[in-house]
Structure formats: structure tokens, C-alpha cells
C-alpha positions in Angstrom: 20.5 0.5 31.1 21.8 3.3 33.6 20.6 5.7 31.0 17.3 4.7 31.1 17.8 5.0 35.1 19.0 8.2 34.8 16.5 9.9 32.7 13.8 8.5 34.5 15.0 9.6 38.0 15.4 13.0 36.1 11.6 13.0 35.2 10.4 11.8 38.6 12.8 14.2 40.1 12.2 17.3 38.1 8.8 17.0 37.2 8.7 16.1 33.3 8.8 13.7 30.8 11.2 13.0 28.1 9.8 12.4 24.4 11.0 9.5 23.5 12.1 10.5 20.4 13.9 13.0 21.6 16.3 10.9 23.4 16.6 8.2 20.2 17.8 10.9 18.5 19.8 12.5 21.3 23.7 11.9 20.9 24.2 11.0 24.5 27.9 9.9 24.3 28.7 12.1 27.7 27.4 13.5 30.7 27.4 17.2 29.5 25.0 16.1 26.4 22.8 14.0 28.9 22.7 17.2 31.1 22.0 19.2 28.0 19.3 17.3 27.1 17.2 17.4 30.0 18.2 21.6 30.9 16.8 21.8 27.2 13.8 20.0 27.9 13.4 21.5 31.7 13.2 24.7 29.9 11.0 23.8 27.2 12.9 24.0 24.2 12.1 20.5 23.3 9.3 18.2 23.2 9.0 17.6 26.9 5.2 17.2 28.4 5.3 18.8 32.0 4.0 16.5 34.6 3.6 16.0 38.4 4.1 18.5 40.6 5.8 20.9 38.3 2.8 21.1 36.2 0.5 21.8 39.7 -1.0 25.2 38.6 0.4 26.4 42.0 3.6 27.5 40.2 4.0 30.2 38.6 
């Protein structure tokens, strides 16, 4: 259950969302693969969908 905390703090926090699948099929056994997973998905090398204010347009 504090996974599911944690990732969606990270979301709200950092502006995207997690595919769901993507974290089923995520080996999340430590904090340096949790951390991995969402850098890898901040930077778009997974099937994240930008949202909020990181999405904006105002970025660039």
C-alpha cells in the first residue's frame, strides 16, 4: 500500500502519470528500481502520459 502512496505522490509531484502496466510489470523489490522507474518515465523512455503542470505548454 505505501507503493501505491509513493508513486502517486511522484505523479502529483512531478507532473506525470505512470502506466499501469508499467509498474505491474516493474520489479520494484528496492528503492533504486522504484527511483528508476519513475527517472525512466520522467524522461520519457517509458509509457508515461505527461500531465498537469508539466505538460502546460509554457515549458519548454
Amino acid at each position: 500500500m505505501t507503493l501505491l502512496h509513493l508513486l502517486v505522490t511522484f505523479e502529483s509531484e512531478f507532473g506525470f502519470e505512470l502506466d499501469d502496466e508499467d509498474v505491474m510489470n516493474a520489479n520494484l523489490d528496492t528503492v533504486r528500481s522504484l527511483v528508476d522507474l519513475v527517472v525512466d518515465v520522467a524522461e520519457g523512455d517509458r509509457g508515461a502520459v505527461a500531465a498537469g503542470p508539466a505538460n502546460d505548454g509554457l515549458r519548454g
